[in-house]
C-alpha positions as protocol buffer text, in pm:
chain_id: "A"
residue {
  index: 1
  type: UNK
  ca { x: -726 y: 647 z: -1387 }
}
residue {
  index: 2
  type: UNK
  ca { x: -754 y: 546 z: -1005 }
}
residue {
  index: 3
  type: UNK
  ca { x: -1053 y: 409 z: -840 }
}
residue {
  index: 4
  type: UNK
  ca { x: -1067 y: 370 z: -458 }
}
residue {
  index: 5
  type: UNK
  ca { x: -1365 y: 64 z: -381 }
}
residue {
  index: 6
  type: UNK
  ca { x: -1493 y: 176 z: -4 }
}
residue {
  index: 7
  type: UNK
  ca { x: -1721 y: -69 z: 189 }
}
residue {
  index: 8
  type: UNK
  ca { x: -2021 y: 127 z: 298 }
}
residue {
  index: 9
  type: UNK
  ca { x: -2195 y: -206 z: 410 }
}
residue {
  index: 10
  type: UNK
  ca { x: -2141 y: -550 z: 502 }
}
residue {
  index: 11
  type: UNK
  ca { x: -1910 y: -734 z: 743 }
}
residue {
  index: 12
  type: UNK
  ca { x: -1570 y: -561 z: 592 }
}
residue {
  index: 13
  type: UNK
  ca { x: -1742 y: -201 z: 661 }
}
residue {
  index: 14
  type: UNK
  ca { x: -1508 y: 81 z: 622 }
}
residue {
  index: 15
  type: UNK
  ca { x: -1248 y: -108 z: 460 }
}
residue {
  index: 16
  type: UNK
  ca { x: -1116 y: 49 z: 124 }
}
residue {
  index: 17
  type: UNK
  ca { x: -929 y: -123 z: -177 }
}
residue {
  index: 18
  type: UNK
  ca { x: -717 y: 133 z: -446 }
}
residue {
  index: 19
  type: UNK
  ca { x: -689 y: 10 z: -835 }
}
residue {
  index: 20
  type: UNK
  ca { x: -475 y: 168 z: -1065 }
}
residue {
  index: 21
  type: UNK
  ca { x: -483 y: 135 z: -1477 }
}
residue {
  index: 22
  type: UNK
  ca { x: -393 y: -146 z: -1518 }
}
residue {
  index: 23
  type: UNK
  ca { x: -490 y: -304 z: -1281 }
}
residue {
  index: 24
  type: UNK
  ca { x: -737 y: -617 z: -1295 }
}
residue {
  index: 25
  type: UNK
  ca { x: -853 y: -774 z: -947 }
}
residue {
  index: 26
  type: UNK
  ca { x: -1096 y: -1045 z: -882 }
}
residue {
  index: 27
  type: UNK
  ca { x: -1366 y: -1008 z: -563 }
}
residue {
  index: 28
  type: UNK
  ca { x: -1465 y: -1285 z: -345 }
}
residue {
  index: 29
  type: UNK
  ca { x: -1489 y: -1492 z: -25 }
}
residue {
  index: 30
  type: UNK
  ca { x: -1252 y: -1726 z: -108 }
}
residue {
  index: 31
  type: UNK
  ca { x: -870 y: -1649 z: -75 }
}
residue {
  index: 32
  type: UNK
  ca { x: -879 y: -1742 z: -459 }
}
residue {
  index: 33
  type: UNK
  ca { x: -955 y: -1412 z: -495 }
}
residue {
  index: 34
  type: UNK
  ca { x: -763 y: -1095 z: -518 }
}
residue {
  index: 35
  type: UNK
  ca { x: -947 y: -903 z: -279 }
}
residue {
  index: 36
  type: UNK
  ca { x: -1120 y: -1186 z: -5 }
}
residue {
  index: 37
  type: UNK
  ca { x: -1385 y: -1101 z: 189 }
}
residue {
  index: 38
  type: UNK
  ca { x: -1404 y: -1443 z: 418 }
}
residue {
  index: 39
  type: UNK
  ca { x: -1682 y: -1334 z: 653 }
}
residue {
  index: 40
  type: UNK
  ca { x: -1939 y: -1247 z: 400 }
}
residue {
  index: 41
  type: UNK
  ca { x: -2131 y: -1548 z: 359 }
}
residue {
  index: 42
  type: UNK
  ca { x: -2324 y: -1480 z: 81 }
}
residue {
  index: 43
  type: UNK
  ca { x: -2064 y: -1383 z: -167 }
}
residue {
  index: 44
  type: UNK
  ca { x: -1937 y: -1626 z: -389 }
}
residue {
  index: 45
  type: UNK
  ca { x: -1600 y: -1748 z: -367 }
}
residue {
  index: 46
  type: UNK
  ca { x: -1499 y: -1552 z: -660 }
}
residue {
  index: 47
  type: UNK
  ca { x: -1805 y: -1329 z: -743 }
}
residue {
  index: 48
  type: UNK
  ca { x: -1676 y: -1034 z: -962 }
}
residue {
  index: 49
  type: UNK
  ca { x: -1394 y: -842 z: -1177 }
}
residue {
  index: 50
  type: UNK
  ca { x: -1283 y: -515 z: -1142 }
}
residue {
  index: 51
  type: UNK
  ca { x: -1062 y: -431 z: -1504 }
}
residue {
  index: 52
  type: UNK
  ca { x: -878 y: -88 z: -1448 }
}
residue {
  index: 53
  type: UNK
  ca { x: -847 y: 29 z: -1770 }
}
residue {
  index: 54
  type: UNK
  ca { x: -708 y: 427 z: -1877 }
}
residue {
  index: 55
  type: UNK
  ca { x: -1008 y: 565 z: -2002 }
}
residue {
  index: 56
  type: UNK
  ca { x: -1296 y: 336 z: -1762 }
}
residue {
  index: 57
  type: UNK
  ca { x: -1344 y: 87 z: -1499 }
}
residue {
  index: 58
  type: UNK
  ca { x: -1534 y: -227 z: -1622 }
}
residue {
  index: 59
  type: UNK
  ca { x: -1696 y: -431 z: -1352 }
}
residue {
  index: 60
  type: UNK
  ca { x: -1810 y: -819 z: -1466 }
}
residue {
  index: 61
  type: UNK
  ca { x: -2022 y: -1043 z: -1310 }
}
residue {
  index: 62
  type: UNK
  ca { x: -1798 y: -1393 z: -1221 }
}
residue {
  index: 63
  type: UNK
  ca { x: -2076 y: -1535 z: -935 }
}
residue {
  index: 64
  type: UNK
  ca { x: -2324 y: -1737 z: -1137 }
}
residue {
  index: 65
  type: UNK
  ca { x: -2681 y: -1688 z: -1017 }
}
residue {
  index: 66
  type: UNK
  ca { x: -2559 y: -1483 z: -684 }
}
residue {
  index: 67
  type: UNK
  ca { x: -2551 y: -1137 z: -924 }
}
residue {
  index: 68
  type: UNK
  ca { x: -2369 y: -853 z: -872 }
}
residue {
  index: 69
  type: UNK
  ca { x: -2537 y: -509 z: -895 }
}
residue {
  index: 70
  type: UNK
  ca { x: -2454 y: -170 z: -974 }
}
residue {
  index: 71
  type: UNK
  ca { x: -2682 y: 65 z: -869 }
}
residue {
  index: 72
  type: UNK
  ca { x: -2937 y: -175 z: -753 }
}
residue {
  index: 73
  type: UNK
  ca { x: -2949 y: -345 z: -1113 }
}
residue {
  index: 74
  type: UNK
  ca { x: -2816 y: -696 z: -1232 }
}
residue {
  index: 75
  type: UNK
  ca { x: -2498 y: -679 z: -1453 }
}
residue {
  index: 76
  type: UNK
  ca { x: -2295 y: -917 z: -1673 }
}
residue {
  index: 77
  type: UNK
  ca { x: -2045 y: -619 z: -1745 }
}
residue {
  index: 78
  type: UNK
  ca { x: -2087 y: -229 z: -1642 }
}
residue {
  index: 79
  type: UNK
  ca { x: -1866 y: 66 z: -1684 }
}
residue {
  index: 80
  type: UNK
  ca { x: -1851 y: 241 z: -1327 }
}
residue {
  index: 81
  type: UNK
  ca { x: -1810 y: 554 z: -1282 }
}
residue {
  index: 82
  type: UNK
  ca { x: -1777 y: 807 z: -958 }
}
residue {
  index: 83
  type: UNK
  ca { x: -2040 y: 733 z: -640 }
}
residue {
  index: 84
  type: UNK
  ca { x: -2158 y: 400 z: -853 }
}
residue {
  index: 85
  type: UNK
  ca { x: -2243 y: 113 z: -595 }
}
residue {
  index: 86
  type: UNK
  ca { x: -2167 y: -230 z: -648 }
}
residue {
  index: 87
  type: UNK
  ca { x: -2355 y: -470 z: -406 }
}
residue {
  index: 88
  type: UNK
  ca { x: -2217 y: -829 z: -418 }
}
residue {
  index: 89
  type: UNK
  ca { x: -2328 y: -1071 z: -152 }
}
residue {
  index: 90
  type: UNK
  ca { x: -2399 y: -875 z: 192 }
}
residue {
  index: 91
  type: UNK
  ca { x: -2107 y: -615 z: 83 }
}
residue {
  index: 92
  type: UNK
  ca { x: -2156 y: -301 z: -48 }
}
residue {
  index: 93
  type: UNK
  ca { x: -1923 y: -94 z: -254 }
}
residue {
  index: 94
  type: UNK
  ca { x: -1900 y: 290 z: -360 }
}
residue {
  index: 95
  type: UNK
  ca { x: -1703 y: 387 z: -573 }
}
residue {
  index: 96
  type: UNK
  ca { x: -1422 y: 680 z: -578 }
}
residue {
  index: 97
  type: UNK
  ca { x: -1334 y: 755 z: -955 }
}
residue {
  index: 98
  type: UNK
  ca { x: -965 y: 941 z: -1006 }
}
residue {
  index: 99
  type: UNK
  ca { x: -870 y: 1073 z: -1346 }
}
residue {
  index: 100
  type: UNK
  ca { x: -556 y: 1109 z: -1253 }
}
residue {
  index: 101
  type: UNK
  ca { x: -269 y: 1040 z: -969 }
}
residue {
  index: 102
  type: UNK
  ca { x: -302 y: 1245 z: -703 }
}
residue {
  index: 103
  type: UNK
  ca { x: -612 y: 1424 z: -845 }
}
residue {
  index: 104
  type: UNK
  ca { x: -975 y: 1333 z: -774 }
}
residue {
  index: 105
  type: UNK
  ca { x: -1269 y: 1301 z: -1047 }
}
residue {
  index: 106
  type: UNK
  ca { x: -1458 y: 1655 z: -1005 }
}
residue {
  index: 107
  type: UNK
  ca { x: -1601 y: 1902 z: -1261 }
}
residue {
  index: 108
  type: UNK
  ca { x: -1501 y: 2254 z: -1246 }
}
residue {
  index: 109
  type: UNK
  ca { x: -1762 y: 2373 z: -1031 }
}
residue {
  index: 110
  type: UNK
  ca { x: -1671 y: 2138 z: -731 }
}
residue {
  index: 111
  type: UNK
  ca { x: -1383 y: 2162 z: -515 }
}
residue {
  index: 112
  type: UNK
  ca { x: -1138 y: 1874 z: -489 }
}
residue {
  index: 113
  type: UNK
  ca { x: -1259 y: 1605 z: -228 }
}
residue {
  index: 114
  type: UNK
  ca { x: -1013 y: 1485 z: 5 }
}
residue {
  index: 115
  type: UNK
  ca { x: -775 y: 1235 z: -78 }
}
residue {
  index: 116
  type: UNK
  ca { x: -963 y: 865 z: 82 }
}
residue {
  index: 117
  type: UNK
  ca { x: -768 y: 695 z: 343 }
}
residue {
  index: 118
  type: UNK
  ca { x: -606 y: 385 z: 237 }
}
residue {
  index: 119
  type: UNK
  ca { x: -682 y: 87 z: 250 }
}
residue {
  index: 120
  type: UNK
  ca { x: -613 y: -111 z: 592 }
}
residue {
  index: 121
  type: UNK
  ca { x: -556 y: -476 z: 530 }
}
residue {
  index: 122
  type: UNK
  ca { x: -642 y: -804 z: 807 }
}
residue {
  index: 123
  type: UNK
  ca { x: -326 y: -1004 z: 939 }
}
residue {
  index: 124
  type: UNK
  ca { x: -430 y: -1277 z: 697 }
}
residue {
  index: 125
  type: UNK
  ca { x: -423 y: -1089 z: 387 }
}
residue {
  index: 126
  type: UNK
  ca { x: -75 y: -915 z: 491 }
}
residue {
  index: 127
  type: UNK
  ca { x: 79 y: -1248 z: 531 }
}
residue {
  index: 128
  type: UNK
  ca { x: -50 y: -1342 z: 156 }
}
residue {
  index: 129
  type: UNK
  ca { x: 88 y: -1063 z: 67 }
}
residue {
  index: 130
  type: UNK
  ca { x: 457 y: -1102 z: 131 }
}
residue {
  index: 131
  type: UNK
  ca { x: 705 y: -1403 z: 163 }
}
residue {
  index: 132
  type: UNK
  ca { x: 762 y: -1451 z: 571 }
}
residue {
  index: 133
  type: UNK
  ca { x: 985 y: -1685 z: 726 }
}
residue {
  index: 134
  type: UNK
  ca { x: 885 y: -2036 z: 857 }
}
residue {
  index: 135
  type: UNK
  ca { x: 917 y: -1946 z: 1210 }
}
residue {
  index: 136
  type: UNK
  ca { x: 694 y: -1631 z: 1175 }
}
residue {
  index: 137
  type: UNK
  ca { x: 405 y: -1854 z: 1000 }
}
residue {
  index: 138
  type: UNK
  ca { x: 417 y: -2056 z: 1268 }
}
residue {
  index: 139
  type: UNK
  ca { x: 362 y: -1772 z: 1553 }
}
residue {
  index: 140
  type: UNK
  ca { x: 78 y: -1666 z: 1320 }
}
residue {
  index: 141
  type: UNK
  ca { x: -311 y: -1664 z: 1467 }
}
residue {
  index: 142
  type: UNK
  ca { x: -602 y: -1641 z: 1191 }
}
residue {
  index: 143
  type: UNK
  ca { x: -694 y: -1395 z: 1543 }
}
residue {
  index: 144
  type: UNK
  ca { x: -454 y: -1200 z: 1531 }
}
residue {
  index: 145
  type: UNK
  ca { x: -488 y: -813 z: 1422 }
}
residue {
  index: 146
  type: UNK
  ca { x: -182 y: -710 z: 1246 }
}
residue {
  index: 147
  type: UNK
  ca { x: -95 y: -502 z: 1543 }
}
residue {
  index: 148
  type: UNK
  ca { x: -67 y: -793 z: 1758 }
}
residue {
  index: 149
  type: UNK
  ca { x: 145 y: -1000 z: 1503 }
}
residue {
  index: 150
  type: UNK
  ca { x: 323 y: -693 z: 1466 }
}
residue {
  index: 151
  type: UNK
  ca { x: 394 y: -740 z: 1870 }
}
residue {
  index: 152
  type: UNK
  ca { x: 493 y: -1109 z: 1880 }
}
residue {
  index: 153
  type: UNK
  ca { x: 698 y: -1099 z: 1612 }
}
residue {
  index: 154
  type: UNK
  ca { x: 922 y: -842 z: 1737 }
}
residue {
  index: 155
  type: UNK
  ca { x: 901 y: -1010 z: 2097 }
}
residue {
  index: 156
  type: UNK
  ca { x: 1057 y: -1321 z: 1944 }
}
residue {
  index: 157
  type: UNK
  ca { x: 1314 y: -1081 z: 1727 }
}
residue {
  index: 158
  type: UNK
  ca { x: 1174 y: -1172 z: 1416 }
}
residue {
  index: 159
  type: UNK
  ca { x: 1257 y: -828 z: 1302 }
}
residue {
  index: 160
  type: UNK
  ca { x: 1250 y: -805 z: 965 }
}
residue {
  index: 161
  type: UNK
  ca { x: 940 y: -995 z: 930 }
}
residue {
  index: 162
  type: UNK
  ca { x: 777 y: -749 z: 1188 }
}
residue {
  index: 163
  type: UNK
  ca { x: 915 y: -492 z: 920 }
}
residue {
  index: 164
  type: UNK
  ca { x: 741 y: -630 z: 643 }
}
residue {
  index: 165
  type: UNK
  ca { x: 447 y: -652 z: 804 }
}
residue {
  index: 166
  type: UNK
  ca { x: 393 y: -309 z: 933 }
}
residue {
  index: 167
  type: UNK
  ca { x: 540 y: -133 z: 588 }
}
residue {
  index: 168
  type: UNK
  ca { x: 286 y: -325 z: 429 }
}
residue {
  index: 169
  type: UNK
  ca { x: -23 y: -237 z: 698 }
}
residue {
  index: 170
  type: UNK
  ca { x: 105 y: 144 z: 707 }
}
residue {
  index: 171
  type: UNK
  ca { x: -37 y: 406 z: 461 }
}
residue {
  index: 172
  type: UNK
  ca { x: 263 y: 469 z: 184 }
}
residue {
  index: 173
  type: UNK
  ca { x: 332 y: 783 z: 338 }
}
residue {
  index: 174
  type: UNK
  ca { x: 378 y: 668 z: 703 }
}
residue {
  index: 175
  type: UNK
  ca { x: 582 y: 366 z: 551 }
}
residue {
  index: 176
  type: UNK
  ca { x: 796 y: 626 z: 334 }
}
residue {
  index: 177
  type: UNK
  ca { x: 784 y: 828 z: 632 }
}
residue {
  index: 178
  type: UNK
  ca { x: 909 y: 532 z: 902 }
}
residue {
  index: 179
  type: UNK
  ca { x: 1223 y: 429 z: 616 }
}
residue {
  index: 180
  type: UNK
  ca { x: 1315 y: 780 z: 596 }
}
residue {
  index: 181
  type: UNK
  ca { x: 1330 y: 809 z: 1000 }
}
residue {
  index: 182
  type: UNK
  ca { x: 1528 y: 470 z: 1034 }
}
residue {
  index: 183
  type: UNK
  ca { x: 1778 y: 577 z: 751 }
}
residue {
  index: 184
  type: UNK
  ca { x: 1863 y: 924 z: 897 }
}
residue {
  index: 185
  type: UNK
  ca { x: 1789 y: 831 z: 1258 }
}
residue {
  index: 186
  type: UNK
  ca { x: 1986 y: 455 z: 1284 }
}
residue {
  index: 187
  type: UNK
  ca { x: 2231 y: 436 z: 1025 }
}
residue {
  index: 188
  type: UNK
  ca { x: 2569 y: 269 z: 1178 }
}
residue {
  index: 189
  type: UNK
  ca { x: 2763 y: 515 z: 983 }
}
residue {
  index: 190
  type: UNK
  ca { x: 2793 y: 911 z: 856 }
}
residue {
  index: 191
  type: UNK
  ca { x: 2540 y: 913 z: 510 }
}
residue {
  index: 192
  type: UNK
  ca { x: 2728 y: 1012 z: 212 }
}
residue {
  index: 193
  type: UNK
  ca { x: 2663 y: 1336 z: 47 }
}
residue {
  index: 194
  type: UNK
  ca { x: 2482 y: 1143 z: -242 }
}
residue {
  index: 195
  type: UNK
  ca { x: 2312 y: 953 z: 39 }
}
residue {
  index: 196
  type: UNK
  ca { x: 2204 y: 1251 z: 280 }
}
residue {
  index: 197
  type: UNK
  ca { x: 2081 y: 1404 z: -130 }
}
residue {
  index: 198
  type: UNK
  ca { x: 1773 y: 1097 z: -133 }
}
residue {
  index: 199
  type: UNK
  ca { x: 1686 y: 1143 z: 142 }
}
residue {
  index: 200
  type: UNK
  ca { x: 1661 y: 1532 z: 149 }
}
residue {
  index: 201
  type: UNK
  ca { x: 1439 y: 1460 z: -193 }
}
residue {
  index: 202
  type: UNK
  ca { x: 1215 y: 1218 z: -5 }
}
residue {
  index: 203
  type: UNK
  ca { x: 1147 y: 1424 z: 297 }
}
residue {
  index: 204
  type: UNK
  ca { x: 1047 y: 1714 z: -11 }
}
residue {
  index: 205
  type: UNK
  ca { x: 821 y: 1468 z: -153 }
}
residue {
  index: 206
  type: UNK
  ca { x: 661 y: 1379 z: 192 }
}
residue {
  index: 207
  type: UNK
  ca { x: 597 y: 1738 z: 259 }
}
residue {
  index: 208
  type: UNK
  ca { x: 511 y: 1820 z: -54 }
}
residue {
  index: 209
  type: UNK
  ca { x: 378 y: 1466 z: -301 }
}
residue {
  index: 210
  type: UNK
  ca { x: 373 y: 1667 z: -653 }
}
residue {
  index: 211
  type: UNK
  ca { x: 439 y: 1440 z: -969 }
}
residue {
  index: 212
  type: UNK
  ca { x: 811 y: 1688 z: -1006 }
}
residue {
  index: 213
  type: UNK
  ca { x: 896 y: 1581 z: -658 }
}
residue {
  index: 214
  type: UNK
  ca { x: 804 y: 1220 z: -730 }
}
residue {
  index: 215
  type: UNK
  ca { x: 996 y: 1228 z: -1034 }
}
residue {
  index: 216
  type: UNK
  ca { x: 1310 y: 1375 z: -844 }
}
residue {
  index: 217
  type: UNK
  ca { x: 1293 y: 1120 z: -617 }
}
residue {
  index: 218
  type: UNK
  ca { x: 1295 y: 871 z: -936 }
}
residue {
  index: 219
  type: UNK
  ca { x: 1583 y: 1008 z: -1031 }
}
residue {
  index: 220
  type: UNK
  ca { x: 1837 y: 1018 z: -719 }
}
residue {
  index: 221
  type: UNK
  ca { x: 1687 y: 639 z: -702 }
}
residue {
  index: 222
  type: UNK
  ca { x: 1796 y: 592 z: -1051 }
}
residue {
  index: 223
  type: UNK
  ca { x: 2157 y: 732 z: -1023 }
}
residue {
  index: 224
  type: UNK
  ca { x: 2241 y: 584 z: -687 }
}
residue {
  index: 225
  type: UNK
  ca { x: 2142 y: 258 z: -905 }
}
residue {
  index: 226
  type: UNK
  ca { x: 1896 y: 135 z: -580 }
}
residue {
  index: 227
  type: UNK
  ca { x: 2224 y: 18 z: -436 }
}
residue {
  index: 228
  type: UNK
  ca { x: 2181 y: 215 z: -66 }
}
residue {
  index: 229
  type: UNK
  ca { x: 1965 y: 199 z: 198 }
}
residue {
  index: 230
  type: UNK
  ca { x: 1891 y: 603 z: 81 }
}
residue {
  index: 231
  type: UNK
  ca { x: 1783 y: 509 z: -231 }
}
residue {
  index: 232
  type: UNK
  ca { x: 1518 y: 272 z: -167 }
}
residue {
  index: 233
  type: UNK
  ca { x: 1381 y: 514 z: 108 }
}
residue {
  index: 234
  type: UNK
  ca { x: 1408 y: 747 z: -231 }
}
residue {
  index: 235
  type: UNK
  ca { x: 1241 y: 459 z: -446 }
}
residue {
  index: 236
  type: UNK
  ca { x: 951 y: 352 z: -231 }
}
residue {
  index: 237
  type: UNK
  ca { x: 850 y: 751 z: -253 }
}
residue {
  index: 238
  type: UNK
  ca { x: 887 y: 736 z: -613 }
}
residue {
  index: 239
  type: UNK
  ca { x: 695 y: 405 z: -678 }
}
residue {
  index: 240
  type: UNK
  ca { x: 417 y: 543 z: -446 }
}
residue {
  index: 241
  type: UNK
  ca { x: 211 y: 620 z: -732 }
}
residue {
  index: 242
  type: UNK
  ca { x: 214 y: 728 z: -1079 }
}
residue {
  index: 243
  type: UNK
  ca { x: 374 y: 583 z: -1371 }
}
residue {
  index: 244
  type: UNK
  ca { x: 739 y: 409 z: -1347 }
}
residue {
  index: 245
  type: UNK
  ca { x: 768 y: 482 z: -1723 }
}
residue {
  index: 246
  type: UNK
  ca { x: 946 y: 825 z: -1821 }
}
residue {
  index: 247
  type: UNK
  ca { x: 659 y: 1100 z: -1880 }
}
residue {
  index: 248
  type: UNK
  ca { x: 687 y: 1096 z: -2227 }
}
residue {
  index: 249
  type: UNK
  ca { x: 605 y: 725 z: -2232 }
}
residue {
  index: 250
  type: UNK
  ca { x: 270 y: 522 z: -2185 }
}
residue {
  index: 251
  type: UNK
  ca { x: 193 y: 504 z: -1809 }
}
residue {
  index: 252
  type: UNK
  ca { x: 342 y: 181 z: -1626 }
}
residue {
  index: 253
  type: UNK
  ca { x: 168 y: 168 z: -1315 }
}
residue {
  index: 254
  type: UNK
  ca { x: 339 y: 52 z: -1002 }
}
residue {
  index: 255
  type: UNK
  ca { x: 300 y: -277 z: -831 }
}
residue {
  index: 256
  type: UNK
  ca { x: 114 y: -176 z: -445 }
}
residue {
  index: 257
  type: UNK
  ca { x: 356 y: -360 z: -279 }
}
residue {
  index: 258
  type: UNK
  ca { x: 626 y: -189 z: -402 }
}
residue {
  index: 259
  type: UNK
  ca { x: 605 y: 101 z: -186 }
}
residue {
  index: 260
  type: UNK
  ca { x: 671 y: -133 z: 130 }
}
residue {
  index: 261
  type: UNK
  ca { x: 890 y: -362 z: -24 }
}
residue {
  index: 262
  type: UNK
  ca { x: 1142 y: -66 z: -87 }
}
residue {
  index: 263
  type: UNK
  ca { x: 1091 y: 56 z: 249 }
}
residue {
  index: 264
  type: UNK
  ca { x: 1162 y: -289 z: 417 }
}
residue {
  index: 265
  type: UNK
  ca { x: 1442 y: -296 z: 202 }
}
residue {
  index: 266
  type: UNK
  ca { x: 1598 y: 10 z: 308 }
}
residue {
  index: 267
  type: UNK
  ca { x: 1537 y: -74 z: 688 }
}
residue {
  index: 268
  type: UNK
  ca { x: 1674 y: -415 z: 659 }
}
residue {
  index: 269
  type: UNK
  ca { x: 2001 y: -276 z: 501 }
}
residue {
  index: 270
  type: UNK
  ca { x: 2029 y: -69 z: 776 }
}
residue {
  index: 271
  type: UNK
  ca { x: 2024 y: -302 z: 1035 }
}
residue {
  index: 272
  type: UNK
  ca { x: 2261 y: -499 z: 843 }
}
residue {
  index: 273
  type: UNK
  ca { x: 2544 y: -232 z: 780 }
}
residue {
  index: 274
  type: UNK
  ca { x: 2804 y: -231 z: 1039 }
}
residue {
  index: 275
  type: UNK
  ca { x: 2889 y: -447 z: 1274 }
}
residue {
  index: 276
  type: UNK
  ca { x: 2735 y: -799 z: 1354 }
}
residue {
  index: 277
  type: UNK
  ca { x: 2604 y: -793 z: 1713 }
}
residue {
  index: 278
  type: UNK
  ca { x: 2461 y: -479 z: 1631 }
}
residue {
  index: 279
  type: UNK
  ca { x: 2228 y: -584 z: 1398 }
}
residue {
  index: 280
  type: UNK
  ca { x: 1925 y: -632 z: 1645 }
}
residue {
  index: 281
  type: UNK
  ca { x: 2004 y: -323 z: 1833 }
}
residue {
  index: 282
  type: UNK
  ca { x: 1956 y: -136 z: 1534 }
}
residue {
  index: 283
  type: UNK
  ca { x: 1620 y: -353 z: 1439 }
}
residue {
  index: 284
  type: UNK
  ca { x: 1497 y: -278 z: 1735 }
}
residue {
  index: 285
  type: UNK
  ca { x: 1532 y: 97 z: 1756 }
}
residue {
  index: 286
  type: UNK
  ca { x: 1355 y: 50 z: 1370 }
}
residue {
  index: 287
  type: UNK
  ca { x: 1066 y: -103 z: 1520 }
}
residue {
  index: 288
  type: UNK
  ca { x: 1045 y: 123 z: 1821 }
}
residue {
  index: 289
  type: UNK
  ca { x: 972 y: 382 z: 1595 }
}
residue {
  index: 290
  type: UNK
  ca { x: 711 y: 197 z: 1373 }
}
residue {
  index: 291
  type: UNK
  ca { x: 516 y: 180 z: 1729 }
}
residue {
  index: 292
  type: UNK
  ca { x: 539 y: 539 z: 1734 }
}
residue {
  index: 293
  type: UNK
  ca { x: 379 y: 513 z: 1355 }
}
residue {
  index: 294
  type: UNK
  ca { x: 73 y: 207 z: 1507 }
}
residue {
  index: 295
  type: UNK
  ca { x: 19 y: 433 z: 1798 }
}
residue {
  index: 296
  type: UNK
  ca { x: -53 y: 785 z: 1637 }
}
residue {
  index: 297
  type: UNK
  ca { x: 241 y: 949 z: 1785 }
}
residue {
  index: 298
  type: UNK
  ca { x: 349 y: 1086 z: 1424 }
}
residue {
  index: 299
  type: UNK
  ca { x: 289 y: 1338 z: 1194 }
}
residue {
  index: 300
  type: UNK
  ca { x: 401 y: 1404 z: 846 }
}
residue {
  index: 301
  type: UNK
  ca { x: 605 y: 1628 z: 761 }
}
residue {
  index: 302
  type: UNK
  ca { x: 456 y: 1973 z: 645 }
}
């Protein structure tokens, strides 16, 4: 199961937050929580549990005497299911209900609705969300949108911060999409046959994101032993979603970061292969093309 949370009111409007089974993530204003919403007054600093299970979605009451409510009634603990609201504090919350990766909750007689956009995370909660280096905190501004911090830290060369960063704000696919790009576009050096193999399976995963191309791309990942720059681009498609178990085993749900930790990966250790006073030449061609990525410029393969 896979449930999307989108904010249909409240200060964080139009934000959306993905669970997967699994999954367990605490709401709230204070940075406590999993999920922080910091500019709605009225929620509590940790005000309610979402438990991602593989058969339901339990939502439980953690505020006290605030409430939270689904479907305009008070809970203590509520199974959710597809188009339920939860209101906690001034934020409101519909839920999207998935029974499966990559397929949507619908009964026969309804088409397929289209796939939600993903979530896009503040500045603040992108730099909880990975380990930056000292000199990056300090260029950080609680103002800043994570385009701007995007900017200064590639003004000051902090390149592979930048890179974290903007994997991390980018939908997986443009993230997948911008690793593939910097492998086969800025790599000091002719790709290996094995190499130039992950990254054909990627691109036939980003044109085409079916669990047998996923699993392909598990596979090349697998038998290059993650030890290339290719097979991270390879293994940030293949921990995109899913299960990281084999299909015959109980479903092992990725960590969300890992889709933009293997892409940073994979850029990093391509700026880093070859010679020395190359290395922010190459960065910088990297995050040249993640602009194109902020800016609109690209599209995904088809």
């Amino acid at each position: 199961m896979r449930v999307i949370l989108q904010v249909t009111a409240g200060p964080a409007l139009g934000r959306q937050i993905p669970l997967q089974s699994g999954e367990r993530a605490r709401f709230g204003r204070s940075d406590v929580a999993d999920v922080c919403f910091p500019e709605d007054g009225e929620m509590a600093e940790v005000h309610f549990e979402l438990d991602c299970q593989s058969e339901q979605c339990l939502v439980r009451d953690l505020s006290g005497s605030a409430g939270t409510f689904v479907n305009n009634e008070p809970v203590t603990e509520a199974s959710i299911d597809d188009g339920d609201q939860i209101v906690a504090g001034q934020t409101m919350l519909r839920t999207v209900v998935k029974e499966r990766p990559g397929g949507p909750k619908h009964t026969p007689d309804e088409p397929p609705t289209e796939e939600p956009v993903e979530p896009k995370r503040s500045a603040v909660e992108l730099c909880q969300m990975t380990d930056l280096e000292e000199e990056s905190l300090q260029l950080f501004r609680p103002s800043h949108s994570p385009e701007e911090f995007f900017q200064v830290l590639t003004e000051n060369n902090l390149f592979a911060d930048a890179i974290r960063i903007l994997s991390l704000y980018l939908p997986k696919r443009q993230a997948i999409y911008w690793a593939y790009r910097a492998v086969d576009e800025v790599f000091p050096r002719e790709l290996t046959s094995e190499e130039r193999a992950a990254l054909d399976v990627t691109l036939a995963w980003l044109k085409d994101p079916s669990e047998e191309n996923r699993r392909a791309a598990m596979a090349i990942a697998e038998k290059l032993e993650f030890a290339n720059a290719a097979s991270l681009v390879a293994a940030a498609a293949c921990w995109s979603e899913g299960s990281m178990a084999p299909a015959e085993f109980e479903e092992v749900p990725p960590d969300p970061k890992l889709t933009a930790q293997m892409a940073a990966a994979a850029m990093s250790m391509t700026a880093t292969t070859g010679e020395v006073p190359s290395i922010n030449d190459r960065f910088r061609k990297m995050t040249e093309i993640g602009k194109e990525f902020l800016a609109g410029d690209v599209e995904l393969p088809a």
